[in-house]
PyMOL Python script that loads the backbone (N, CA, C, O; Angstrom):
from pymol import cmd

cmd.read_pdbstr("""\
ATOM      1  N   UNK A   1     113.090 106.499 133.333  1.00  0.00           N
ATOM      2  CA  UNK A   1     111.693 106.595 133.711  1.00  0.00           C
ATOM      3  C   UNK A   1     110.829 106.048 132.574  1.00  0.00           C
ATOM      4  O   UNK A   1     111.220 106.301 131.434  1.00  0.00           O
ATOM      5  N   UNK A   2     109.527 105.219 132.747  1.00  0.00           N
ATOM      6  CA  UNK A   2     109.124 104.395 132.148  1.00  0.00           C
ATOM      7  C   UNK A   2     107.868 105.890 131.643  1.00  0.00           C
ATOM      8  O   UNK A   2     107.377 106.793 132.322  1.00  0.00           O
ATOM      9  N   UNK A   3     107.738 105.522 130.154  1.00  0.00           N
ATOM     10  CA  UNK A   3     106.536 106.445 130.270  1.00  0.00           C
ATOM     11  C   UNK A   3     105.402 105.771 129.920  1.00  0.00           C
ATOM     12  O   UNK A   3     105.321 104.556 129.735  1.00  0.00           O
ATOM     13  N   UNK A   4     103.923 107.136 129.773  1.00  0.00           N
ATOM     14  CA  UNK A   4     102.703 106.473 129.777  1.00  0.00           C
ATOM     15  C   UNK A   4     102.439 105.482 128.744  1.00  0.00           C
ATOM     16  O   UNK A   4     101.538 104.669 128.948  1.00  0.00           O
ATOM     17  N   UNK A   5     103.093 105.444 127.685  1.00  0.00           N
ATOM     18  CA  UNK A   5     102.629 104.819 126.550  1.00  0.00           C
ATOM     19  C   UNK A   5     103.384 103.432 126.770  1.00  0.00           C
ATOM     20  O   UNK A   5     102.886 102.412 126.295  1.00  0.00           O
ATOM     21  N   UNK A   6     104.826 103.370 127.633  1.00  0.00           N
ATOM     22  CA  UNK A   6     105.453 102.088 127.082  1.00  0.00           C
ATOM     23  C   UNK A   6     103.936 101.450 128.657  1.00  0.00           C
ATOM     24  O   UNK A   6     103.187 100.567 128.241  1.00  0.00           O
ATOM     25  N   UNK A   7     103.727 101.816 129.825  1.00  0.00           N
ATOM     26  CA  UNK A   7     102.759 101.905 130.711  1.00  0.00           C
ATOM     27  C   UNK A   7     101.536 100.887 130.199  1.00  0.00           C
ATOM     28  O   UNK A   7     101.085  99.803 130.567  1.00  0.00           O
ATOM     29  N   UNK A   8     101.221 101.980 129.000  1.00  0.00           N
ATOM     30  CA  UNK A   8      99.899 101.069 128.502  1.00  0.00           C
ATOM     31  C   UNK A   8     100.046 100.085 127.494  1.00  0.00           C
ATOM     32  O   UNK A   8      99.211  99.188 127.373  1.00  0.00           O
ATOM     33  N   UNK A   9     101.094 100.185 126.719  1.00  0.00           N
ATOM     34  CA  UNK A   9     101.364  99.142 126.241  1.00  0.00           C
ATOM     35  C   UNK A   9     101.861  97.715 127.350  1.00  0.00           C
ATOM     36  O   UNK A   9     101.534  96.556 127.097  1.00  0.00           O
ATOM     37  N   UNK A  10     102.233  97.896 127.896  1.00  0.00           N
ATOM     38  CA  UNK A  10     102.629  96.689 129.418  1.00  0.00           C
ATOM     39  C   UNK A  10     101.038  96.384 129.645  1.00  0.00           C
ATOM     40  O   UNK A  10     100.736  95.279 129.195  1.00  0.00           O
ATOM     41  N   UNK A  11     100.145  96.967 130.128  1.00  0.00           N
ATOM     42  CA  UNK A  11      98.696  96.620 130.359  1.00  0.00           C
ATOM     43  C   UNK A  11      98.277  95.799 129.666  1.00  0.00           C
ATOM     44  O   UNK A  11      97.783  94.734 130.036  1.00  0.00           O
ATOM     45  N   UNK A  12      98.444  96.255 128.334  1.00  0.00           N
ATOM     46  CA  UNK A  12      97.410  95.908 127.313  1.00  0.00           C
ATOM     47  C   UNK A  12      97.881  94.648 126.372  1.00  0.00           C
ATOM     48  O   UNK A  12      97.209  94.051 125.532  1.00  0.00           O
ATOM     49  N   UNK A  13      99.352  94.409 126.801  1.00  0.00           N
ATOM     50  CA  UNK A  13     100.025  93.055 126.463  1.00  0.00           C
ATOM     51  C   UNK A  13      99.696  91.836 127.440  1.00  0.00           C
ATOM     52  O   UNK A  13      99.914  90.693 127.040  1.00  0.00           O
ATOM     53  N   UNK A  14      99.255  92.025 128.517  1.00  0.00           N
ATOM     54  CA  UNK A  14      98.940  91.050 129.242  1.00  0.00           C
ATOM     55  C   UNK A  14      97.265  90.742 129.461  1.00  0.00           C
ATOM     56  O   UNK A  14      96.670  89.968 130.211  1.00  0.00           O
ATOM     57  N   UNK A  15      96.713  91.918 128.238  1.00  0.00           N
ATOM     58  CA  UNK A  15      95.352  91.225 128.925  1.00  0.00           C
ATOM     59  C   UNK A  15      95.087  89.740 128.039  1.00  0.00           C
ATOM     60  O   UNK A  15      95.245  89.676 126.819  1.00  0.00           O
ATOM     61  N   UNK A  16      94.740  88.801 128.731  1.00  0.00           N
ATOM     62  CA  UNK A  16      94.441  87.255 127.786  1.00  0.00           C
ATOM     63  C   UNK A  16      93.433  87.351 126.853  1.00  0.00           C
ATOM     64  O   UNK A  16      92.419  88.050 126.880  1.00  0.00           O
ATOM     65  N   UNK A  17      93.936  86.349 125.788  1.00  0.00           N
ATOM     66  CA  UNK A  17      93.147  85.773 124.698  1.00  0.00           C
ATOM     67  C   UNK A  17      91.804  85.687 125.798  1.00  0.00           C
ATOM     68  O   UNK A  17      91.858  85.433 127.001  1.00  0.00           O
ATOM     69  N   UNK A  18      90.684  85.965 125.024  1.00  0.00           N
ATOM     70  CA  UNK A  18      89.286  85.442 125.621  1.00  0.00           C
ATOM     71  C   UNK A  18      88.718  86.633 126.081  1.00  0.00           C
ATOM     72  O   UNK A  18      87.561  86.963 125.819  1.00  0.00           O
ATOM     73  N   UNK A  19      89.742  87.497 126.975  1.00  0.00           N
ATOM     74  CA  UNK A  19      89.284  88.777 127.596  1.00  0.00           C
ATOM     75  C   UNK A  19      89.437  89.978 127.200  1.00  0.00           C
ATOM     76  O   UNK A  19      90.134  90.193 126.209  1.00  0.00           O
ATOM     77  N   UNK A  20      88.835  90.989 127.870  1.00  0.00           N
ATOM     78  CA  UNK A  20      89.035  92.199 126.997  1.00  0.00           C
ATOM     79  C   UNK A  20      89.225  93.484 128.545  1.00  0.00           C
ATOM     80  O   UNK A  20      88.772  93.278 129.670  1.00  0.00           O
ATOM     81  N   UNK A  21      89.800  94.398 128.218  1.00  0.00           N
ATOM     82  CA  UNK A  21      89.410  95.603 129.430  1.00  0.00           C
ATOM     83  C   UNK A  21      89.287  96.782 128.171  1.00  0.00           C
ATOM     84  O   UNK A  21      89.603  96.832 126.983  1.00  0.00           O
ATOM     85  N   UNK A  22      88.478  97.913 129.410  1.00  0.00           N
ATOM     86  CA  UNK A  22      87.824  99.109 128.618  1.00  0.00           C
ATOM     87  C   UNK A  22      89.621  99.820 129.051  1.00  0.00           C
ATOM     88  O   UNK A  22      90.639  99.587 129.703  1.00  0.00           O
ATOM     89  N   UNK A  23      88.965 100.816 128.092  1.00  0.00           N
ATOM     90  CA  UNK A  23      90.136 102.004 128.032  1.00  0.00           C
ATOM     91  C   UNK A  23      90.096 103.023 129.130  1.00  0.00           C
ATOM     92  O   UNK A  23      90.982 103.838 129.387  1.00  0.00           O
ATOM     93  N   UNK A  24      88.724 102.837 129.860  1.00  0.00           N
ATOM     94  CA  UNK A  24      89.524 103.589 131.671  1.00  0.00           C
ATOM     95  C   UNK A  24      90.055 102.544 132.162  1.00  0.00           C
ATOM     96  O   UNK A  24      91.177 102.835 132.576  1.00  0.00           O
ATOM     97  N   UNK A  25      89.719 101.066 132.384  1.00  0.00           N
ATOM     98  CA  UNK A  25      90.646 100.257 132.928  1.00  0.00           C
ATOM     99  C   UNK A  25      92.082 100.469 132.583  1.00  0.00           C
ATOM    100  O   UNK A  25      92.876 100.990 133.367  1.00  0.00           O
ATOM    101  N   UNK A  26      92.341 100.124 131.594  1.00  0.00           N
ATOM    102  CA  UNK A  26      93.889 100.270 130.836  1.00  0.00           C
ATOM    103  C   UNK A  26      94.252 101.838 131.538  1.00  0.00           C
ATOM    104  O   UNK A  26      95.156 102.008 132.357  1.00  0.00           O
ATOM    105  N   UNK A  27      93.717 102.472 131.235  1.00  0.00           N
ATOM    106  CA  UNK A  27      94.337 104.560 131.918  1.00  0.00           C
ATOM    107  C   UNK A  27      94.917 104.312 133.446  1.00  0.00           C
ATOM    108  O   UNK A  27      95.955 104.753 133.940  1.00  0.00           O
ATOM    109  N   UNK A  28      93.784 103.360 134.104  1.00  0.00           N
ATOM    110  CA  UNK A  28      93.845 103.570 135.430  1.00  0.00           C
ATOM    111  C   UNK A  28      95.369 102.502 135.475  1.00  0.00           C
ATOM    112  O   UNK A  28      96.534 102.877 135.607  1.00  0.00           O
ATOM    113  N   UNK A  29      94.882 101.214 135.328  1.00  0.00           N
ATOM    114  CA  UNK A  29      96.296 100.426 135.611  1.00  0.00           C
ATOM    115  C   UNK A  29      97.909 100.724 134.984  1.00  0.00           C
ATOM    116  O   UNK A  29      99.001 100.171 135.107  1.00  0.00           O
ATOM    117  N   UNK A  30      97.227 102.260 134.042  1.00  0.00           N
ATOM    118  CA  UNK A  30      98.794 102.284 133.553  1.00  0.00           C
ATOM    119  C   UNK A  30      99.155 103.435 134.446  1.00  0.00           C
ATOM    120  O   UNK A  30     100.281 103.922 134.356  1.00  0.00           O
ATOM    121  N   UNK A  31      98.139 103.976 135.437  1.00  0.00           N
ATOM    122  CA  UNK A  31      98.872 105.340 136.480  1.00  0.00           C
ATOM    123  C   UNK A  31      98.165 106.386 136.255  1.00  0.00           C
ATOM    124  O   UNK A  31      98.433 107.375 136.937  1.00  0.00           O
ATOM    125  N   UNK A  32      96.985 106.489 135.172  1.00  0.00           N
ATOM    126  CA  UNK A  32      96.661 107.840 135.326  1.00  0.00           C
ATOM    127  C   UNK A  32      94.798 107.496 134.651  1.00  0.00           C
ATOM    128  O   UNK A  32      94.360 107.169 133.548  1.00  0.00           O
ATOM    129  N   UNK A  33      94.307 107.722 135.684  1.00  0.00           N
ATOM    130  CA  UNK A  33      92.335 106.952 135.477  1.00  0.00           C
ATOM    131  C   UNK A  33      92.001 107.747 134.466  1.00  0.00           C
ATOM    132  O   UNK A  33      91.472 107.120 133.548  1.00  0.00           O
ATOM    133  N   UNK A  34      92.160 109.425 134.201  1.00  0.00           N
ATOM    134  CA  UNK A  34      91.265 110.077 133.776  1.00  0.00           C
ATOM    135  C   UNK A  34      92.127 110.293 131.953  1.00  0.00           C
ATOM    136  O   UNK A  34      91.998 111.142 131.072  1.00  0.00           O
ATOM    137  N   UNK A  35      92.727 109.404 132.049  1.00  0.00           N
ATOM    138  CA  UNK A  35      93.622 109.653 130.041  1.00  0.00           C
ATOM    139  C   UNK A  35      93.034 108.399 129.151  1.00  0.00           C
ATOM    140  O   UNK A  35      93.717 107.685 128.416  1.00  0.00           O
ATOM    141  N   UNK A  36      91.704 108.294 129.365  1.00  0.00           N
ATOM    142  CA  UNK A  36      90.913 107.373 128.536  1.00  0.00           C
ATOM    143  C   UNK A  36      91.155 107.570 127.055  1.00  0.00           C
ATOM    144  O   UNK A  36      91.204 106.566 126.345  1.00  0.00           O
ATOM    145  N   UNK A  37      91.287 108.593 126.603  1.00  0.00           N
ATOM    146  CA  UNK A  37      91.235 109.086 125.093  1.00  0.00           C
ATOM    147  C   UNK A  37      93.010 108.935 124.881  1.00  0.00           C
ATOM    148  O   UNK A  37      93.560 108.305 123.978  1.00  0.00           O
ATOM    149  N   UNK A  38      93.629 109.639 125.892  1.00  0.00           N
ATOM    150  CA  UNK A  38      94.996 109.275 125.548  1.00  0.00           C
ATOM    151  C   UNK A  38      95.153 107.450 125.143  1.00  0.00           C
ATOM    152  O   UNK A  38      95.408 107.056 124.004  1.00  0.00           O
ATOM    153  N   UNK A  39      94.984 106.724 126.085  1.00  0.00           N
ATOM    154  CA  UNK A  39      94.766 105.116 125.656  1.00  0.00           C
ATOM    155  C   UNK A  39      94.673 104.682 124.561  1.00  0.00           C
ATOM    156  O   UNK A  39      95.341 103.809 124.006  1.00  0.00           O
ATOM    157  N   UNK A  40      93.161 105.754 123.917  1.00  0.00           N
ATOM    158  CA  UNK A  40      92.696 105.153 122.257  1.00  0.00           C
ATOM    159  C   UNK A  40      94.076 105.861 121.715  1.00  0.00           C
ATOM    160  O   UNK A  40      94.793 105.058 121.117  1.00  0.00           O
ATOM    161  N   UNK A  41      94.501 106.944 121.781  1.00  0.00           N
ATOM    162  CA  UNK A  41      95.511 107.664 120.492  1.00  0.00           C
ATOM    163  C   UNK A  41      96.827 106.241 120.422  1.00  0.00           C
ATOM    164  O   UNK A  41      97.342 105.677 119.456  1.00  0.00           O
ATOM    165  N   UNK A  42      96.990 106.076 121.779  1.00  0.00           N
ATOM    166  CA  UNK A  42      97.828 105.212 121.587  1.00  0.00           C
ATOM    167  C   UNK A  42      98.022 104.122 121.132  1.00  0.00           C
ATOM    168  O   UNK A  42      98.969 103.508 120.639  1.00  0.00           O
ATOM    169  N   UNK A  43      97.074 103.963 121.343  1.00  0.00           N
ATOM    170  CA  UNK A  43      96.291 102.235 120.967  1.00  0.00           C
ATOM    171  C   UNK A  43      96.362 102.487 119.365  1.00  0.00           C
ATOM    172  O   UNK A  43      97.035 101.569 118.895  1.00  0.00           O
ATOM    173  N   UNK A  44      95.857 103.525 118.165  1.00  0.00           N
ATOM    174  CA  UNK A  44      95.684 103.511 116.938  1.00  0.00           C
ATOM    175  C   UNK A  44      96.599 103.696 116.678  1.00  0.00           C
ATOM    176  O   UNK A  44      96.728 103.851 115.463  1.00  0.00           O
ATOM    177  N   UNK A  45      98.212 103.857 117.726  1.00  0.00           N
ATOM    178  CA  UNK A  45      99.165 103.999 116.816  1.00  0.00           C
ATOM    179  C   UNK A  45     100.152 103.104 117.441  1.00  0.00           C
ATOM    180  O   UNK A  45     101.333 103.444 117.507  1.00  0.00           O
ATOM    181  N   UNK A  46      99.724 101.953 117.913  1.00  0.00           N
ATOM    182  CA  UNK A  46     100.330 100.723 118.128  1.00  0.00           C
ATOM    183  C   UNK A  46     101.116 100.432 117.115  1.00  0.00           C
ATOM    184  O   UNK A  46     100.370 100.674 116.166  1.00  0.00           O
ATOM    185  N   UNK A  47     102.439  99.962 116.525  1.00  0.00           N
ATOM    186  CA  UNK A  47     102.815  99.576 116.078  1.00  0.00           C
ATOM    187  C   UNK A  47     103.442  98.097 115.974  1.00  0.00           C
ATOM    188  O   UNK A  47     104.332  97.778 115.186  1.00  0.00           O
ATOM    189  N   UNK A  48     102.756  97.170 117.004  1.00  0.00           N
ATOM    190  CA  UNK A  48     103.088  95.767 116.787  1.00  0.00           C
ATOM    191  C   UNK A  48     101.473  95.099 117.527  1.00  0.00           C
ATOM    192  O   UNK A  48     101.096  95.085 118.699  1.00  0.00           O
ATOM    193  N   UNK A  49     100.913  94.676 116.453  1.00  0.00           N
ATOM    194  CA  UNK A  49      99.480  94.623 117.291  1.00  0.00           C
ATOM    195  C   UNK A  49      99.538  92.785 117.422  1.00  0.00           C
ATOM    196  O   UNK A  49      98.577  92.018 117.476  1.00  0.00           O
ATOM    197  N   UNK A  50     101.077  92.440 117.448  1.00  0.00           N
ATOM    198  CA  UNK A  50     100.649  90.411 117.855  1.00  0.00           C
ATOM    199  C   UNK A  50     101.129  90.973 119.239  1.00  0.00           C
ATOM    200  O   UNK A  50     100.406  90.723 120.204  1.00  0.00           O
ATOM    201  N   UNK A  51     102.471  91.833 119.477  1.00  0.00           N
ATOM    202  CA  UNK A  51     102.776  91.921 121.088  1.00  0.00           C
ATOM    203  C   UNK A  51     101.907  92.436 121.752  1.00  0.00           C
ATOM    204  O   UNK A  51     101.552  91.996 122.846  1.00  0.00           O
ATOM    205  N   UNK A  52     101.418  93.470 121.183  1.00  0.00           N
ATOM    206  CA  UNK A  52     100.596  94.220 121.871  1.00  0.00           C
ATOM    207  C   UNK A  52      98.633  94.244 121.579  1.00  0.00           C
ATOM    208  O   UNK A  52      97.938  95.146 121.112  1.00  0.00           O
ATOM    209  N   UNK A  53      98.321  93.137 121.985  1.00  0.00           N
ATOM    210  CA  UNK A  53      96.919  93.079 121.283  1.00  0.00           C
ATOM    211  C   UNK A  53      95.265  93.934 121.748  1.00  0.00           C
ATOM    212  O   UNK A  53      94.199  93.581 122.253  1.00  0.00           O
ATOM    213  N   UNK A  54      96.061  95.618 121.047  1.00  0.00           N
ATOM    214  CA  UNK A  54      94.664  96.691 121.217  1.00  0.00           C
ATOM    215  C   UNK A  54      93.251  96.265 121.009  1.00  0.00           C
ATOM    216  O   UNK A  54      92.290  96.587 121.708  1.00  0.00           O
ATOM    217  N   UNK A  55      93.252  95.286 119.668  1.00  0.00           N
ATOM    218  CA  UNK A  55      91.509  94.849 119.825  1.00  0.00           C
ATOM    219  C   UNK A  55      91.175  94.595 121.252  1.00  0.00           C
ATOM    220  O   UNK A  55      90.553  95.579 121.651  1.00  0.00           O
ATOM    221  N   UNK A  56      91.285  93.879 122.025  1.00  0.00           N
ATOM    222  CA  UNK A  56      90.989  93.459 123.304  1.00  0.00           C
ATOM    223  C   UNK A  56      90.928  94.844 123.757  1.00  0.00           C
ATOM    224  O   UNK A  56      90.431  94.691 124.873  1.00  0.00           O
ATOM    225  N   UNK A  57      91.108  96.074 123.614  1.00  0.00           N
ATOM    226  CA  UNK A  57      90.484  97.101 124.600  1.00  0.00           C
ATOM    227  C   UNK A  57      89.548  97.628 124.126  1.00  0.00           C
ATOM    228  O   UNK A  57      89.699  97.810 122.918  1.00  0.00           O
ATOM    229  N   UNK A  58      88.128  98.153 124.722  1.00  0.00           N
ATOM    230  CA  UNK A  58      86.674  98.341 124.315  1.00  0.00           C
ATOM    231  C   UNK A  58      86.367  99.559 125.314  1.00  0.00           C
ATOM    232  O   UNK A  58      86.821  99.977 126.379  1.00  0.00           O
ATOM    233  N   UNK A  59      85.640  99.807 124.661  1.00  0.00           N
ATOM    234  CA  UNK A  59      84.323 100.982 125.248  1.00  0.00           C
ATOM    235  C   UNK A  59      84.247 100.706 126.417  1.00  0.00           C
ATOM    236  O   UNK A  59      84.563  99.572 126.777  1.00  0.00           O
ATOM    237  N   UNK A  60      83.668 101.968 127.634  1.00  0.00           N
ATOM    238  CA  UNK A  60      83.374 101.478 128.981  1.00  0.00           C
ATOM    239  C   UNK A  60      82.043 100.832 128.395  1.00  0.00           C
ATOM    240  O   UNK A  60      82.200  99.618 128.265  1.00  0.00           O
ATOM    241  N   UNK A  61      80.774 101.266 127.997  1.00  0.00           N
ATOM    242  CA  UNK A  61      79.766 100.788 127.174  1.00  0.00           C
ATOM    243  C   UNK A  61      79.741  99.553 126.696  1.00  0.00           C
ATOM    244  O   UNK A  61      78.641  99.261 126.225  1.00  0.00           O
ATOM    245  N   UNK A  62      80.325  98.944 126.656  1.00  0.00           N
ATOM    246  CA  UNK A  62      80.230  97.635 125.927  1.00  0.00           C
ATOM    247  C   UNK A  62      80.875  97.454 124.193  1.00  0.00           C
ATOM    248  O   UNK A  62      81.386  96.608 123.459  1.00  0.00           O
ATOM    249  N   UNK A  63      80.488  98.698 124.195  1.00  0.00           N
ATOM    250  CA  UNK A  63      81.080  98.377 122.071  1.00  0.00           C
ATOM    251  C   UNK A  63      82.589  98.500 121.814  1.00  0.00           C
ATOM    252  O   UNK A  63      83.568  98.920 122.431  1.00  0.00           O
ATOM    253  N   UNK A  64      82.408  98.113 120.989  1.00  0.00           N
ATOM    254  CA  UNK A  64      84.136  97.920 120.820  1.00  0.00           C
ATOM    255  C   UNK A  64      84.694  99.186 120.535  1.00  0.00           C
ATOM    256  O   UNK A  64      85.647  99.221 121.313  1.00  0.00           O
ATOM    257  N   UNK A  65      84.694 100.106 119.989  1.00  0.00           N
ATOM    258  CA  UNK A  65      85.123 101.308 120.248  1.00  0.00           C
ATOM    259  C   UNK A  65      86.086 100.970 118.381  1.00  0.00           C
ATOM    260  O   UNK A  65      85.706 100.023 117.692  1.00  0.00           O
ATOM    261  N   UNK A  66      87.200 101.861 117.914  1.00  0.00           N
ATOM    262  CA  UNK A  66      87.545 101.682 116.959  1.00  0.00           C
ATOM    263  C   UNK A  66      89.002 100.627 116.909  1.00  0.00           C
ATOM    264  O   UNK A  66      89.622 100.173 117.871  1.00  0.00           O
ATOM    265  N   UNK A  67      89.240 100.462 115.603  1.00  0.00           N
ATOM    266  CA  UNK A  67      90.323  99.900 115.350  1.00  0.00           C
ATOM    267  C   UNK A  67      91.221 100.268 114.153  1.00  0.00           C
ATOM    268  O   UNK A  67      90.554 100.848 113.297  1.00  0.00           O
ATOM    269  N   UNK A  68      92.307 100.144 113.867  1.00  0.00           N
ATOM    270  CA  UNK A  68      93.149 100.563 112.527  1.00  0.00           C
ATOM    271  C   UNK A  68      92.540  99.721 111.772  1.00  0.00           C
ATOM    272  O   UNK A  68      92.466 100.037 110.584  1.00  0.00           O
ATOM    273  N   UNK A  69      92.216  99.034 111.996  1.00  0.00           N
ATOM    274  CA  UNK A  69      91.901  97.866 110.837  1.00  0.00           C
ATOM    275  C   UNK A  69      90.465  97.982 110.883  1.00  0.00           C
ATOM    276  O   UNK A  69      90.020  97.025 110.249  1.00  0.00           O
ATOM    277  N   UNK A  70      89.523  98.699 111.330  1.00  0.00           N
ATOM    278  CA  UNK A  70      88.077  98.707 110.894  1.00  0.00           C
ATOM    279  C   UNK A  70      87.412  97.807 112.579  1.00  0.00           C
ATOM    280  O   UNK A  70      87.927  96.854 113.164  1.00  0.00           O
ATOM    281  N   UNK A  71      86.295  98.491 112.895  1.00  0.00           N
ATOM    282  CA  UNK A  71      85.385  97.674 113.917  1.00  0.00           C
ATOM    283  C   UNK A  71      84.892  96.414 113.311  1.00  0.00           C
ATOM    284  O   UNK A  71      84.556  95.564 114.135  1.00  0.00           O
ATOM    285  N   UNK A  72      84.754  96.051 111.876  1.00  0.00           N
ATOM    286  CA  UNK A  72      83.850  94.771 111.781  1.00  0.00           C
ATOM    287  C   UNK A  72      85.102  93.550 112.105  1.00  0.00           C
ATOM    288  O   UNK A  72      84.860  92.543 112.770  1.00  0.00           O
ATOM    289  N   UNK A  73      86.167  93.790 111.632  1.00  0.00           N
ATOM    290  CA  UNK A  73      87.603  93.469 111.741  1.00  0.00           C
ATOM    291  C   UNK A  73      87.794  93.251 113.496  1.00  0.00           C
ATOM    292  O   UNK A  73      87.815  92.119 113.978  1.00  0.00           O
ATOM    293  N   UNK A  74      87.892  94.167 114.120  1.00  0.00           N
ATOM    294  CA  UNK A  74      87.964  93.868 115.840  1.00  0.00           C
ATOM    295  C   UNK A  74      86.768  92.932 116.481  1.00  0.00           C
ATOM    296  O   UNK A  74      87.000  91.952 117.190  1.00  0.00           O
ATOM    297  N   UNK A  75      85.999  93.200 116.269  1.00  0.00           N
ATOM    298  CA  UNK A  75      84.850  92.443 116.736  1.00  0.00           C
ATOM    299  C   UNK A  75      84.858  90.569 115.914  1.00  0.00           C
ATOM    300  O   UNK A  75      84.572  89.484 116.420  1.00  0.00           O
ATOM    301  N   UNK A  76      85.268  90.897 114.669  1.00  0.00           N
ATOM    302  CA  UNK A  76      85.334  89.820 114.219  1.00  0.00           C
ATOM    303  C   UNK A  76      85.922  88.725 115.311  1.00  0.00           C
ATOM    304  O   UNK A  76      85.479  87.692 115.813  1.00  0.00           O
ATOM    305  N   UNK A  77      87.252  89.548 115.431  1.00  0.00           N
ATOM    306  CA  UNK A  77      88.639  89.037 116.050  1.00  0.00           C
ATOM    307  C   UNK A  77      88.584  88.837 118.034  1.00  0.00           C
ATOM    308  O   UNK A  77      89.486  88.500 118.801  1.00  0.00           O
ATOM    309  N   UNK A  78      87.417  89.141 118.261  1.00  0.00           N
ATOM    310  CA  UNK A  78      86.550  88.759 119.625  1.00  0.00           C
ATOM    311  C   UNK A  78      86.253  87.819 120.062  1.00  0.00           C
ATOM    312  O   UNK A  78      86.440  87.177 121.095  1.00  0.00           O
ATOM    313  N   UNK A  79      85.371  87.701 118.522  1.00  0.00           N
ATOM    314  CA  UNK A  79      84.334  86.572 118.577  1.00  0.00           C
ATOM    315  C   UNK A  79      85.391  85.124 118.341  1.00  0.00           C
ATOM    316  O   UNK A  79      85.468  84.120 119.049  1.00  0.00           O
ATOM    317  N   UNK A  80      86.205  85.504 116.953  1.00  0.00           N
ATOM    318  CA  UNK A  80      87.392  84.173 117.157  1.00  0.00           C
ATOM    319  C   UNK A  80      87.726  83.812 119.122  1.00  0.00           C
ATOM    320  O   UNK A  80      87.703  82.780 119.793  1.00  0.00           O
ATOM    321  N   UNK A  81      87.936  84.893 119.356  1.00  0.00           N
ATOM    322  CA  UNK A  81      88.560  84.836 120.882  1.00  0.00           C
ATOM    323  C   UNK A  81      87.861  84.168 121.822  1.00  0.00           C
ATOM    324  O   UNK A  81      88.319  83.356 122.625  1.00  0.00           O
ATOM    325  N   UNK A  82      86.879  84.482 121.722  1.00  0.00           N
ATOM    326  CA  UNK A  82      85.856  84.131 122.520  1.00  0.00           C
ATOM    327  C   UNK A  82      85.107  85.415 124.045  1.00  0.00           C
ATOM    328  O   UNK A  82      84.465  85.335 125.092  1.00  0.00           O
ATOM    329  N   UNK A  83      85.697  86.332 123.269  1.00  0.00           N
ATOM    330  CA  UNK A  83      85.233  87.298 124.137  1.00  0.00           C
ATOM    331  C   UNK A  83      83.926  88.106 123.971  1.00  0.00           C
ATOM    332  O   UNK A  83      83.586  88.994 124.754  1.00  0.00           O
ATOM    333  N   UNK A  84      83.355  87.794 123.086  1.00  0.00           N
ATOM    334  CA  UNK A  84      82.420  88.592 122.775  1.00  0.00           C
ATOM    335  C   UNK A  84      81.228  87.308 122.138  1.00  0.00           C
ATOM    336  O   UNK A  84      80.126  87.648 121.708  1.00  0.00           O
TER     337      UNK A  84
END
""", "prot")
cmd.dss("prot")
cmd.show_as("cartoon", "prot")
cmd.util.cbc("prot")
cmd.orient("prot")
């Protein structure tokens, strides 16, 4: 049985360079809408962030929400993208 985390990590590996989804998107497409905060815990403890690229997940709000490596750092890494 696959669990929530390998779940959101699968999501959050396929979202493309350029784009970004919020962290209820990611909850919902990994099976469960209302584990928004579960998403972030997971997300800060990503341990391969080229397979798995967490900057690309943001705030329902618009802001980028945090990163291991610092928000000026994620946002930086947007704007390279072209997502922001």
């Amino acid at each position: 049985m696959i669990s929530f985390k390998e779940k959101v990590y699968a999501v959050v590996a396929k979202i493309p360079r350029g784009k970004t989804m919020t962290y209820k998107e990611v909850a919902r497409r990994a099976g469960s809408s209302n584990a928004c905060r579960a998403v972030g815990n997971i997300m800060h403890n990503n341990p391969d962030t080229k397979k798995v690229p967490c900057h690309r997940v943001v705030r329902s709000d618009g802001t980028p929400g945090g990163y291991v490596r610092g928000t000026k750092k994620k946002i930086a890494m947007l704007k390279r993208e072209g997502a922001l």
